[in-house]
VOBA-1610 file (N, C-alpha, C; in pm, whole numbers, padded with zeros to 5 digits, always signed):
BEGIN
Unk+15707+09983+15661Unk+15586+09944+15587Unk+15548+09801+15626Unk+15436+09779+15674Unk+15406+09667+15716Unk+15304+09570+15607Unk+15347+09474+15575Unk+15248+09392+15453Unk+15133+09329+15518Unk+15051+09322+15450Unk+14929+09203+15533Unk+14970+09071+15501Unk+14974+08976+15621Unk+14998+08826+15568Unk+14901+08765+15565Unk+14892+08636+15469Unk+14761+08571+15441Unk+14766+08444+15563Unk+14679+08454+15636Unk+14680+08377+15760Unk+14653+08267+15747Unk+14730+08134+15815Unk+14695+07989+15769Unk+14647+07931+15918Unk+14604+07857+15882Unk+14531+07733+15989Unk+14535+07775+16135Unk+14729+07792+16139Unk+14728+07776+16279Unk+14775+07921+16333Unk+14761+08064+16263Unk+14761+08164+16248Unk+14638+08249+16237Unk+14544+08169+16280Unk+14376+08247+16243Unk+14326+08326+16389Unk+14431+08268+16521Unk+14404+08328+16626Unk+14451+08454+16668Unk+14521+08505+16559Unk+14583+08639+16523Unk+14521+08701+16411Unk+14483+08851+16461Unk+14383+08907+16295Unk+14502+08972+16246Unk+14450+08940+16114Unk+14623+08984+15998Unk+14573+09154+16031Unk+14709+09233+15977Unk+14735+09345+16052Unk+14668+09404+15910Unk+14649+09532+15896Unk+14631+09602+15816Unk+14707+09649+15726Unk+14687+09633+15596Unk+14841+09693+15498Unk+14805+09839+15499Unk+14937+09957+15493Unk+14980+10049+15519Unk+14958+10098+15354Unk+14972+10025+15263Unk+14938+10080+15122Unk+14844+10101+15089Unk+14827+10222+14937Unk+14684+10254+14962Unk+14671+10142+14870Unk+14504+10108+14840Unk+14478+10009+14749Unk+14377+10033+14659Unk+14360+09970+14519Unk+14283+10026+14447Unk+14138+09957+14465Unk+14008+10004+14429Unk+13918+09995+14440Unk+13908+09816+14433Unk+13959+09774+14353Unk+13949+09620+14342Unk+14000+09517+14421Unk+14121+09564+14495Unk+14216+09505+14615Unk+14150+09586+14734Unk+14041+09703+14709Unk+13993+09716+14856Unk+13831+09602+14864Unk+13779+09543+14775Unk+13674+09472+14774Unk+13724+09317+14802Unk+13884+09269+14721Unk+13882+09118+14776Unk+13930+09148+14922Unk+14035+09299+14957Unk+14073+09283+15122Unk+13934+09254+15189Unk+13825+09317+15184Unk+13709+09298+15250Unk+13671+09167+15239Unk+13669+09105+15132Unk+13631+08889+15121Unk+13749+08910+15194Unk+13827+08917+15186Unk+13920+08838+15257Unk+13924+08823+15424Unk+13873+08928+15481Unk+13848+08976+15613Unk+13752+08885+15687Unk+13602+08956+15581Unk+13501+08810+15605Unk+13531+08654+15584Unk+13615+08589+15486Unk+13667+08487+15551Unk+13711+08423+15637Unk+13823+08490+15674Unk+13923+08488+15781Unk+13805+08530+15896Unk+13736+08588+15933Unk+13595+08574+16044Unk+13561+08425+16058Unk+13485+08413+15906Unk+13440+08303+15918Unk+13485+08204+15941Unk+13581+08159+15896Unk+13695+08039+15892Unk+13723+08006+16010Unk+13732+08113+16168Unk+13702+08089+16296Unk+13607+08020+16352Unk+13506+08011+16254Unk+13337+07917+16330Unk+13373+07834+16350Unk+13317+07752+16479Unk+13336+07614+16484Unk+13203+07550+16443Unk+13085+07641+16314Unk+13006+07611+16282Unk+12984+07565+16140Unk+13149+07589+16130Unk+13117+07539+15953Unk+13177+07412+15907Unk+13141+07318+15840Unk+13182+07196+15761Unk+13339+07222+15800Unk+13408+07063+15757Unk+13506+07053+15806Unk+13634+07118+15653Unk+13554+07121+15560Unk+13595+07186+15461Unk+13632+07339+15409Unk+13617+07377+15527Unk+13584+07549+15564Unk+13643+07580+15670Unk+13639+07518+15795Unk+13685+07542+15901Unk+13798+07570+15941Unk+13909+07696+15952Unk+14049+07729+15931Unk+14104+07748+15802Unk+13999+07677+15682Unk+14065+07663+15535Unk+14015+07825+15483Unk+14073+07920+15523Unk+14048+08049+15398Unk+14042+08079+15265Unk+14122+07997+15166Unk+14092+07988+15040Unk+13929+07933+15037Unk+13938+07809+15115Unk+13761+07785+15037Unk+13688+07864+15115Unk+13680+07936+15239Unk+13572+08004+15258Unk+13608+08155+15152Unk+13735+08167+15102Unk+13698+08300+15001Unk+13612+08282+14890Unk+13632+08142+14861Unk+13554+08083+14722Unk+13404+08056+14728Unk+13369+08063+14890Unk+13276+08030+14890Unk+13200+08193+14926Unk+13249+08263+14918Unk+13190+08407+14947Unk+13224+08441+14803Unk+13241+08415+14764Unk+13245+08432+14612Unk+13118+08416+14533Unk+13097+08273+14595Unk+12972+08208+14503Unk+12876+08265+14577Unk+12848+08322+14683Unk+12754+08387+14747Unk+12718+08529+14679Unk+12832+08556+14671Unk+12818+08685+14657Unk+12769+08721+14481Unk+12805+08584+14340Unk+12740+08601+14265Unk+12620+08560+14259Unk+12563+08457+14366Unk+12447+08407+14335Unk+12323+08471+14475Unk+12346+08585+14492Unk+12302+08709+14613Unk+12193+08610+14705Unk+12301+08531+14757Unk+12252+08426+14866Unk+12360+08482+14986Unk+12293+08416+15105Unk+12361+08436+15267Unk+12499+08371+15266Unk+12625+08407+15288Unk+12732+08299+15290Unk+12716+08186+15370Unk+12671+08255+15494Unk+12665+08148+15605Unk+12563+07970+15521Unk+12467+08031+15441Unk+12420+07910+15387Unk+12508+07831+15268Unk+12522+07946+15180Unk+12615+07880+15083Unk+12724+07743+15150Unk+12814+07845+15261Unk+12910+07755+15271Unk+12838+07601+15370Unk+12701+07601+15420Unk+12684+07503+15480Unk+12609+07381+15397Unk+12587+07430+15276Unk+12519+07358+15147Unk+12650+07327+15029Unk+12714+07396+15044Unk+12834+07384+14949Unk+12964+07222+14993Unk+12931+07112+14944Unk+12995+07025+14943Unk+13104+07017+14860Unk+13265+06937+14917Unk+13359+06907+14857Unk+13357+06758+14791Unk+13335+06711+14676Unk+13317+06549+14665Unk+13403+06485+14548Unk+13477+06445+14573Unk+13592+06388+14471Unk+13619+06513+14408Unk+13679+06551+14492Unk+13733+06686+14473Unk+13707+06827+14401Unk+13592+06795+14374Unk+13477+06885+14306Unk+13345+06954+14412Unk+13325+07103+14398Unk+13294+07167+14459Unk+13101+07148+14462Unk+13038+07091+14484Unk+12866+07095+14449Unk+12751+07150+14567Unk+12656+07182+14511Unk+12538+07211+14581Unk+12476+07105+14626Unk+12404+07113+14772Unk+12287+07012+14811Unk+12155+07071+14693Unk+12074+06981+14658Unk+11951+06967+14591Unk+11846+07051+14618Unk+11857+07011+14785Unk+11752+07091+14876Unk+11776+07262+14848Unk+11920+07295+14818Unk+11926+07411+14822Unk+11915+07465+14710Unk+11974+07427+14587Unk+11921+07472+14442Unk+11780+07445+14389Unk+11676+07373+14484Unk+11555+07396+14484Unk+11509+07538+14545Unk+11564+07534+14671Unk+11555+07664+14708Unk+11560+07798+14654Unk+11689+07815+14600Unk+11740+07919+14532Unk+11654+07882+14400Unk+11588+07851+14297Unk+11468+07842+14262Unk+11352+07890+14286Unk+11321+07819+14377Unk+11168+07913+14461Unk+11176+08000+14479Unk+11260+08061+14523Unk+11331+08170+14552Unk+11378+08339+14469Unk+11354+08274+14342Unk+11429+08376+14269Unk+11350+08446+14203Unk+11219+08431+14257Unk+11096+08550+14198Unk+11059+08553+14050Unk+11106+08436+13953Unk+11085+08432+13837Unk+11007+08366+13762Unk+10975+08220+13869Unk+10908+08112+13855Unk+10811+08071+13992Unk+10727+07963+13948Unk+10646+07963+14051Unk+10715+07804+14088Unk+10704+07785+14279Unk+10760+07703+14335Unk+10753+07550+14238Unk+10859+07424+14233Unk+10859+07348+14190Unk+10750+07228+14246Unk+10684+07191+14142Unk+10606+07071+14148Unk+10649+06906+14104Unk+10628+06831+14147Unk+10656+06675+14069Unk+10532+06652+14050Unk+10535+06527+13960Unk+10429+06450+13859Unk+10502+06315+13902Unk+10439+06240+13966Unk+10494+06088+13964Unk+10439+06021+13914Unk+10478+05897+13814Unk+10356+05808+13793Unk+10435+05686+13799Unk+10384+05565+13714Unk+10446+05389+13698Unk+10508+05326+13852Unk+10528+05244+13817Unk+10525+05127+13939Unk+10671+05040+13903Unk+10761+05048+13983Unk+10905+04931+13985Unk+10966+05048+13872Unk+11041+05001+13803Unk+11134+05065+13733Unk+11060+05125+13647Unk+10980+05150+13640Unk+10864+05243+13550Unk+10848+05356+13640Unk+10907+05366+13709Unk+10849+05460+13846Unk+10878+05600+13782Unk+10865+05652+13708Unk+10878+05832+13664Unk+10857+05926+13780Unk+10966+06024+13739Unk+10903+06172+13828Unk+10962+06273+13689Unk+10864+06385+13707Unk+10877+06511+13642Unk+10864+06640+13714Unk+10964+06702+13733Unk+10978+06815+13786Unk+10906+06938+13707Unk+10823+07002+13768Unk+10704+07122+13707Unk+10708+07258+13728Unk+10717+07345+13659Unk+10694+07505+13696Unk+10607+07569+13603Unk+10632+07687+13686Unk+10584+07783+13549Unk+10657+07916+13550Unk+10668+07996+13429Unk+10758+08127+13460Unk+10612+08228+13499Unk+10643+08310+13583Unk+10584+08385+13582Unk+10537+08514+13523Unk+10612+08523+13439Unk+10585+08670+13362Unk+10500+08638+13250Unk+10500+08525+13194Unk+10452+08414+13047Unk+10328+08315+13083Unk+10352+08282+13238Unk+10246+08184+13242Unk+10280+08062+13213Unk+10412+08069+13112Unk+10423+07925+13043Unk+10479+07775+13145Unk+10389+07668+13095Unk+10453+07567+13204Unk+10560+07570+13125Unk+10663+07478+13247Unk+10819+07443+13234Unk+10817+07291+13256Unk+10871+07213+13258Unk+10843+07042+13269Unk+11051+07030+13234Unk+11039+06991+13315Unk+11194+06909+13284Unk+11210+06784+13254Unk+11355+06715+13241Unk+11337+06591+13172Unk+11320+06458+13279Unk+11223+06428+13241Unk+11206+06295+13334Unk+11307+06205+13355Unk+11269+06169+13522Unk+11374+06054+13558Unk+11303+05948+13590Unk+11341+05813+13584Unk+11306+05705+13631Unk+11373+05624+13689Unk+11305+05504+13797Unk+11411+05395+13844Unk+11455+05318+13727Unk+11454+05311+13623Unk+11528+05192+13525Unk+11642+05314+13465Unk+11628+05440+13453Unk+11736+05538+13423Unk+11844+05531+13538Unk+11842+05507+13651Unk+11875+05528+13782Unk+11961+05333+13800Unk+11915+05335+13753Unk+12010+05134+13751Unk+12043+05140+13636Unk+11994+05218+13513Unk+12077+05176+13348Unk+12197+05252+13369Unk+12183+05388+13451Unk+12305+05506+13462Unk+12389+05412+13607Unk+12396+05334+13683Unk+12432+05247+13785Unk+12421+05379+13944Unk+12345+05490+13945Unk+12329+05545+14042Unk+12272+05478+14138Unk+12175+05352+14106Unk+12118+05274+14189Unk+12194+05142+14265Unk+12330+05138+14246Unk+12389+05000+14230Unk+12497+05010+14311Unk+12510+05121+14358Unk+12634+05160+14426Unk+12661+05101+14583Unk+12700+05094+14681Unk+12709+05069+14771Unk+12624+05181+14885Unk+12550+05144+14971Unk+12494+05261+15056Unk+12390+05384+14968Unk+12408+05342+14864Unk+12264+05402+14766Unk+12164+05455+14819Unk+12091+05564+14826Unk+11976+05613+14897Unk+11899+05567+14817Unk+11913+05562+14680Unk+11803+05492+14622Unk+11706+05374+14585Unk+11780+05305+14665Unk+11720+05171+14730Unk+11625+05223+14872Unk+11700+05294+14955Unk+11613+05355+15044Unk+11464+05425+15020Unk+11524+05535+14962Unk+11454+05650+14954Unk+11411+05684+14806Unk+11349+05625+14730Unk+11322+05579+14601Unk+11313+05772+14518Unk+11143+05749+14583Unk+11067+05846+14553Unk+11166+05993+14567Unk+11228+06056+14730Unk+11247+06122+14711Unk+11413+06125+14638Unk+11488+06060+14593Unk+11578+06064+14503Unk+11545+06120+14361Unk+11401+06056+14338Unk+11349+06076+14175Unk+11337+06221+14175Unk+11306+06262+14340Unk+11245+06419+14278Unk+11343+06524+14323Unk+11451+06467+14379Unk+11603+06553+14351Unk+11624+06549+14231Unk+11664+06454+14169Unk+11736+06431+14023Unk+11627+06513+13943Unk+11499+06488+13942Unk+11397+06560+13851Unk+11409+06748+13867Unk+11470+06761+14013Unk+11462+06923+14034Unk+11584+06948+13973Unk+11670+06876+14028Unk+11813+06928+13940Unk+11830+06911+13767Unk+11732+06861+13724Unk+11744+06854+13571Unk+11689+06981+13523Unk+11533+06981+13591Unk+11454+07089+13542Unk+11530+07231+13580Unk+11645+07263+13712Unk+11724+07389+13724Unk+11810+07403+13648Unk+11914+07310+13626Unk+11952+07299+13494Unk+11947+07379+13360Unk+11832+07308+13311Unk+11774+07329+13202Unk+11735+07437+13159Unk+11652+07531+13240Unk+11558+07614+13262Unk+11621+07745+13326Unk+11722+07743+13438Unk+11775+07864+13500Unk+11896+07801+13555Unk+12012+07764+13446Unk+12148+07752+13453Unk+12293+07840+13557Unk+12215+07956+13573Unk+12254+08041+13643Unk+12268+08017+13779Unk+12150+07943+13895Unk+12122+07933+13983Unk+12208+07803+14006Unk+12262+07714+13942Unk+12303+07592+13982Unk+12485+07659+13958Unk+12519+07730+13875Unk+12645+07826+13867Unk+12758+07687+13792Unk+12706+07649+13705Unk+12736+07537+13685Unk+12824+07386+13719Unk+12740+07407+13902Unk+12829+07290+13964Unk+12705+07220+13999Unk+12702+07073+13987Unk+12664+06960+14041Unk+12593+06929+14132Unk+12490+06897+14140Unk+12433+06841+14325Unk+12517+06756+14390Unk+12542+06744+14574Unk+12626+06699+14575Unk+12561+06532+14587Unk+12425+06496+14534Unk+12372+06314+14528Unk+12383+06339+14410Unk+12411+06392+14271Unk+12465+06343+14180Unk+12639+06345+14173Unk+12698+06401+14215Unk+12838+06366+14275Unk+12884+06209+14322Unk+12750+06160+14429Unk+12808+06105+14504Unk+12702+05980+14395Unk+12650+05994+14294Unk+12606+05856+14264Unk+12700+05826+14126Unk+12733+05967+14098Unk+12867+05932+13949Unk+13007+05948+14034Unk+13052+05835+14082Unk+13216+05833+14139Unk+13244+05755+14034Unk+13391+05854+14044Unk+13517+05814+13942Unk+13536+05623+13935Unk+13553+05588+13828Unk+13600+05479+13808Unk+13732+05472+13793Unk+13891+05403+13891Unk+13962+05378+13817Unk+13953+05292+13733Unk+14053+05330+13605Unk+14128+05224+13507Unk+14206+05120+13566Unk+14191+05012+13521Unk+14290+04931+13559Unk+14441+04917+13483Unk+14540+04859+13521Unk+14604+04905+13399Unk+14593+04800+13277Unk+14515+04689+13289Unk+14482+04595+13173Unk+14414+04718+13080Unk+14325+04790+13138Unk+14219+04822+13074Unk+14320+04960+12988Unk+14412+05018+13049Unk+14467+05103+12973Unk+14598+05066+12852Unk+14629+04913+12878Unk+14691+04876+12805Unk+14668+04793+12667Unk+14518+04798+12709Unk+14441+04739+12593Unk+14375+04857+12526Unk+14380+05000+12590Unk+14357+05118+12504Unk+14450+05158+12397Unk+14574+05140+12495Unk+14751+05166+12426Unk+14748+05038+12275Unk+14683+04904+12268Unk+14735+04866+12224Unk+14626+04856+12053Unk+14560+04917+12110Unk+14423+04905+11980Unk+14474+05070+11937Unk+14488+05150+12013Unk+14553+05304+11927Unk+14645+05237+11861Unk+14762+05165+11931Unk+14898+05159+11827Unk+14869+05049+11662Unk+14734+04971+11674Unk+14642+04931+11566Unk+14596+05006+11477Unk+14540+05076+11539Unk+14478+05206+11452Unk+14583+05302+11353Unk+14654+05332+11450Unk+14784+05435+11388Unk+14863+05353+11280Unk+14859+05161+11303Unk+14990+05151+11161Unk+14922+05163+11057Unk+15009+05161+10943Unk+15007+05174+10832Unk+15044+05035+10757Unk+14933+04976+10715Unk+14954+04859+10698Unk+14951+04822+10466Unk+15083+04750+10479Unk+15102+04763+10345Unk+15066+04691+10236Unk+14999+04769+10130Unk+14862+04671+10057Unk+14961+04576+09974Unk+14868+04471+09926Unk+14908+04343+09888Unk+14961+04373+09745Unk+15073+04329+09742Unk+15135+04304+09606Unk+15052+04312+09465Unk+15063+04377+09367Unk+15000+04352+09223Unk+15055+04343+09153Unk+15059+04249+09054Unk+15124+04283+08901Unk+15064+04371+08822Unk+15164+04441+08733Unk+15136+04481+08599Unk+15205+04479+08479Unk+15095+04455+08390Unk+15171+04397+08265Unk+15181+04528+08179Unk+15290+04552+08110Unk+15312+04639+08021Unk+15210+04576+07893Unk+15155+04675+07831Unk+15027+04601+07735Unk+15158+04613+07573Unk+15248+04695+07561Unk+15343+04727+07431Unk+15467+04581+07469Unk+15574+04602+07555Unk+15618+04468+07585Unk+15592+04348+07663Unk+15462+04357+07705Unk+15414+04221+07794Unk+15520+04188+07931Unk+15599+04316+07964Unk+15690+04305+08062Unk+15606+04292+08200Unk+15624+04187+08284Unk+15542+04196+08397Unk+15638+04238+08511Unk+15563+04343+08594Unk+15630+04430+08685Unk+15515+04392+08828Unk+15607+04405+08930Unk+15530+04421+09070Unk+15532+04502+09160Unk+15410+04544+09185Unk+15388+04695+09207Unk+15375+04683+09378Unk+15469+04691+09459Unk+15429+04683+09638Unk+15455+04843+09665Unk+15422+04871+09803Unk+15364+04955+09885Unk+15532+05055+09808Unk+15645+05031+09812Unk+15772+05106+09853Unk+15780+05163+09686Unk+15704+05079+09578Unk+15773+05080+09483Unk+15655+05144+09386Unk+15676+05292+09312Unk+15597+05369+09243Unk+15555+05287+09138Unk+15423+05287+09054Unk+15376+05237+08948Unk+15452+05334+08824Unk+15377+05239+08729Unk+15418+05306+08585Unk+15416+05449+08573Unk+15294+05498+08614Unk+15255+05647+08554Unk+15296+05763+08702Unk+15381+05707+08805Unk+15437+05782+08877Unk+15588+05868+08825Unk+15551+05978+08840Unk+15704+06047+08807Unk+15807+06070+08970Unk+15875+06033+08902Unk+15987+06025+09022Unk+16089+06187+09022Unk+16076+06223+09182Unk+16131+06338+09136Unk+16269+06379+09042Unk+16333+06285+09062Unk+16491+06291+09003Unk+16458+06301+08780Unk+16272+06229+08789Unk+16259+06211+08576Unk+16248+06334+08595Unk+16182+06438+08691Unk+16130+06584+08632Unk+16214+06646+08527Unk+16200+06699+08408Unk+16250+06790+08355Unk+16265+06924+08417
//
């Protein structure tokens, strides 16, 4: 009985053999992804993220195959970015226009310097109804620090940044499905991870361990009002009208 092996990097110049078992309807649909991967994963046409790597081109025939797009595009639009999997803009605009439900996307630009607005526009087609997503601006774009970053397109390329971010809000919003809930990969690349420093985590550690004590209230007297006996009542030590378990009857 011969097994199929899952072929790595430097094993792709050999096609895995055929398993000899029968298989059920569900292990005969991923053997088939799996086949078309292992094809693909041979291109010397795909991103360097794909190329020999078979897990991500299975993942990426995956997302093709729920979002009934071409693989060959998926995987050439499909970015890896701090280690998170996202769409180019250009292409979830696409797949938009695309999806026969709505009519192609429009912008609305208006204001001048950090007033600069864009609004991304549709309409559904079955309703007629406009769609308007949520506006972006250059002062949103430097208050969120997407503008501030090093190599920023948005110092470059102002306008068309506004009307990525404006398409990806309004897909979003409006047809959640089509974006499959991953990221563009220029909003990826304008929200990078911040490390902590470790000041900064030791000044987290040290305001929790603030928070958590239990800090013990200030001393009171009390006077017995029948013998004028004065007693002091701190955090350890029960008042008058406390019963102690040992008085219970």
């Amino acid at each position: 009985m011969t097994v199929a092996t899952v072929p790595t990097e430097t094993a792709l110049e050999v096609e895995p053999p055929e398993s000899t078992i029968a298989l059920t309807p569900a292990q005969q649909s991923y053997e088939l992804v799996r086949q078309q991967a292992w094809a693909m994963a041979k291109s010397d046409l795909l991103p360097k993220e794909f190329k020999g790597n078979l897990p991500n081109c299975i993942i990426a025939l995956n997302l093709a195959q729920r979002m009934g797009a071409d693989p060959f595009m998926v995987i050439q639009n499909l970015f890896v970015i701090h280690g998170k999997p996202s769409f180019s803009a250009q292409f979830l605009i696409a797949g938009f226009n695309k999806c026969g439900r709505f009519k192609p996307i429009t912008y609305r630009l208006s204001g001048e310097d950090l007033e600069r607005e864009c609004v991304a526009m549709s309409a559904d087609l079955a309703t007629g109804e406009v769609i308007e997503g949520p506006p972006v601006t250059l002062k949103m774009a430097k208050e969120e620090q997407w503008s501030t970053k090093s190599g920023s397109k948005w110092k470059t390329m102002p306008d068309l940044m506004l009307r990525y971010r404006a398409a990806a809000f309004l897909i979003r919003t409006t047809a959640p499905e089509i974006t499959m809930g991953l990221q563009t990969s220029e909003e990826l690349h304008d929200i990078a991870p911040v490390p902590r420093s470790e000041r900064e985590s030791a000044v987290a550690a040290m305001a929790a361990i603030e928070n958590a004590r239990v800090v013990n209230p200030e001393p009171e007297e009390h006077v017995d009002t029948e013998t004028g006996e004065v007693t002091t009542l701190g955090q350890d030590e029960p008042g008058p009208d406390v019963e102690l378990p040992w008085q219970e009857e």
